[in-house]
C-alpha positions in Angstrom: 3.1 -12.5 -22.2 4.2 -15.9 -20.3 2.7 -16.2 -16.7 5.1 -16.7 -14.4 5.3 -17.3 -10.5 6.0 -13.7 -9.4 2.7 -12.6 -11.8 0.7 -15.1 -10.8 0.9 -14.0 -6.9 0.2 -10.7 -7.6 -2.7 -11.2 -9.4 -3.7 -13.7 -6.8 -3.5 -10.6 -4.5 -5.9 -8.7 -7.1 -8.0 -11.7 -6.9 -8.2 -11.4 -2.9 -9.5 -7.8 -2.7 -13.5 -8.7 -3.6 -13.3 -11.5 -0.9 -11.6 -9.5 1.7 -14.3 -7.1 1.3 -16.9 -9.8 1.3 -15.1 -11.0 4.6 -15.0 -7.7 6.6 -18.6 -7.2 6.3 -19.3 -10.9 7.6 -20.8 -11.1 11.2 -19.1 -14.4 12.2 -17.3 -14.8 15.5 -13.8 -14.8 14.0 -14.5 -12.6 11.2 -12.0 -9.5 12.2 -9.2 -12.5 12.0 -10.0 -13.8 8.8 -9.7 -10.8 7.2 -6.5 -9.7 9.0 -5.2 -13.3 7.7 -6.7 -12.1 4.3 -5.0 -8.6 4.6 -1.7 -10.7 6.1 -1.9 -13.0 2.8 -2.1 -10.4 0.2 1.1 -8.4 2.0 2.7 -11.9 2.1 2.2 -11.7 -1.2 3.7 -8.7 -1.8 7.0 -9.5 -0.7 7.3 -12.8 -1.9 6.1 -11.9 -5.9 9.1 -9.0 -5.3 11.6 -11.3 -4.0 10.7 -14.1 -6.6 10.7 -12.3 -9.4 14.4 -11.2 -8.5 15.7 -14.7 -7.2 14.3 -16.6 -10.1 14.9 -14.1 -12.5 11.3 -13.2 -13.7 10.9 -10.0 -13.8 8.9 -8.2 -16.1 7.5 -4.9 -17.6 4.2 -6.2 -16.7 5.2 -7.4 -13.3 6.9 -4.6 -12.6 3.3 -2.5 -13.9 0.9 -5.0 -11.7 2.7 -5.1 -8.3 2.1 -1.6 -7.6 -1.0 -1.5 -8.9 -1.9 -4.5 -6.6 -0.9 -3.0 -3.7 -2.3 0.3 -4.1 -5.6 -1.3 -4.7 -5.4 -3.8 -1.6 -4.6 -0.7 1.0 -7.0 1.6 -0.4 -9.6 -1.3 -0.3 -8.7 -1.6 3.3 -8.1 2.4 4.6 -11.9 3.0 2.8 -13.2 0.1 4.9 -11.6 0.6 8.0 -13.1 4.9 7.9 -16.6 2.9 7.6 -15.7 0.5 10.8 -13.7 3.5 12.8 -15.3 6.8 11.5 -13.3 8.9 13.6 -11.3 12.3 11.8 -7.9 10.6 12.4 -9.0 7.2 10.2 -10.3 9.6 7.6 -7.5 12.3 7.4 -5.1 9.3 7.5 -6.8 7.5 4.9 -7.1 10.5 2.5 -3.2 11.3 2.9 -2.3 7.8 2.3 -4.5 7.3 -0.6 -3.8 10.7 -2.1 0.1 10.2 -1.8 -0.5 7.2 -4.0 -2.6 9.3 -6.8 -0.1 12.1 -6.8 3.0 9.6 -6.6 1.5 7.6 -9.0 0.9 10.0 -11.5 4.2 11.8 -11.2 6.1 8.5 -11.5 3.8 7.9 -14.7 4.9 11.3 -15.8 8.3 11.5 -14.9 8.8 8.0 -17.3 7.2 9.8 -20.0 9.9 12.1 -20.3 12.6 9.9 -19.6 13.4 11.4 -15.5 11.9 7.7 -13.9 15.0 7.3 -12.4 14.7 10.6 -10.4 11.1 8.8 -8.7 12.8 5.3 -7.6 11.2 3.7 -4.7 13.3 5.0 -1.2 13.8 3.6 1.7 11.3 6.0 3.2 9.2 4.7 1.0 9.5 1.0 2.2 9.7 2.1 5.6 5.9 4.1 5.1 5.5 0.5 3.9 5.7 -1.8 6.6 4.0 0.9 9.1 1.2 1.3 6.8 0.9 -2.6 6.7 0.8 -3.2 9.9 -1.5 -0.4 11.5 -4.0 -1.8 9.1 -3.8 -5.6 10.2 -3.9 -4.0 14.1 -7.1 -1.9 12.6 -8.3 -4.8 10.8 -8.3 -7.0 13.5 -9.3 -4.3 16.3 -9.6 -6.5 19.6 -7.1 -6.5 22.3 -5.0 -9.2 22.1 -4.5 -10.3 26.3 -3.3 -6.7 27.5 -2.1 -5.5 24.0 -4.3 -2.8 22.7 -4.5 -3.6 18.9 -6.9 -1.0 18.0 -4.6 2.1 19.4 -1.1 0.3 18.7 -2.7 -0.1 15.2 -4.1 3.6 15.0 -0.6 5.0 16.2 1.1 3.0 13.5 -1.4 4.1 11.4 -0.2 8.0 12.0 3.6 7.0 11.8 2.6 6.0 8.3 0.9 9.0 7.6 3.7 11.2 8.7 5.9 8.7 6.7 3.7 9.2 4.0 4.3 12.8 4.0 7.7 12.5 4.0 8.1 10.1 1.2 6.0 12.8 -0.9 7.9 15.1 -0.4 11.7 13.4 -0.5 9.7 12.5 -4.1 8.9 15.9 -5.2 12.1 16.9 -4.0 13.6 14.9 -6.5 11.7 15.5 -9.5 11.3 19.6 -8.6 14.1 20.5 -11.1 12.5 18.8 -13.6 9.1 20.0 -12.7 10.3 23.6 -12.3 11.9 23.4 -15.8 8.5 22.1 -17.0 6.6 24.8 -15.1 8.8 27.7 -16.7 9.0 26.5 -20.7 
């Protein structure tokens, strides 16, 4: 395996999650904003690996393994650290349906390929739209202090329940299209 650009940014992004930790537990005035920027960097990331790896023409099997894997492991890594900083039942419920939608996605995707039916589980555009809602509720939540008169920490917690709702609905548009496969699965 060659290391290219697109791989090398989304391992950077792997790289980022133990500092980022590190950095939200820091007491330092400023603290909450470097770990947004942190957060910021590693979705940065995200989009640019993508959009490299199709511009330059670098994709690969691995790539295409690692992004997802990157992500998943960035916003979980966040939503686990943000129910510790705002233990409220909407951070947790929020954070267990995002996370869990990833397992269960995850793993049917995983499945689905092992039969041959990946196509059936493509990304969506609900999917990218859950996305960028769940990306920035958790830079608003990272970050937490008003802004002047914006409220970051409840425009950050309503984003964060868009992308839970989102996140139900990308499920299910999923399991939607993989039940007639799963149902012929189920009944052999």
């Amino acid at each position: 395996m060659q290391l290219n650009l697109p791989t090398s940014l989304t391992l950077l992004r792997i790289a980022l999650i133990p500092v980022f930790v590190v950095v939200f537990f820091l007491s330092f005035k400023g603290a909450n904003l470097l770990c947004s920027a942190l957060f910021g960097l590693a979705a940065l990331t995200d989009w640019l690996d993508g959009y490299l790896a199709r511009r330059l023409g670098q994709t690969s099997a691995f790539g295409a393994f690692l992004d997802p894997v990157a992500d998943k492991l960035m916003v979980a890594a966040a939503l686990v650290l943000l129910v510790q900083a705002i233990p409220t039942a909407l951070m947790a419920v929020a954070a267990v349906i995002i996370i869990g939608r990833e397992i269960a996605i995850s793993a049917l995707r995983e499945w689905m390929a092992q039969i041959g039916k990946q196509g059936r589980v493509a990304v969506s555009m609900i999917g990218k739209l859950k996305t960028t809602a769940q990306m920035v509720a958790v830079l608003l939540l990272l970050y937490r202090e008003p802004v002047g008169g914006f409220p970051t920490l409840q425009i950050g917690l309503g984003f964060l329940v868009v992308a839970a709702v989102l996140t139900l609905w990308s499920m299910l548009h999923y399991l939607v299209a993989a039940w007639a496969v799963l149902r012929y699965e189920i009944e052999a």
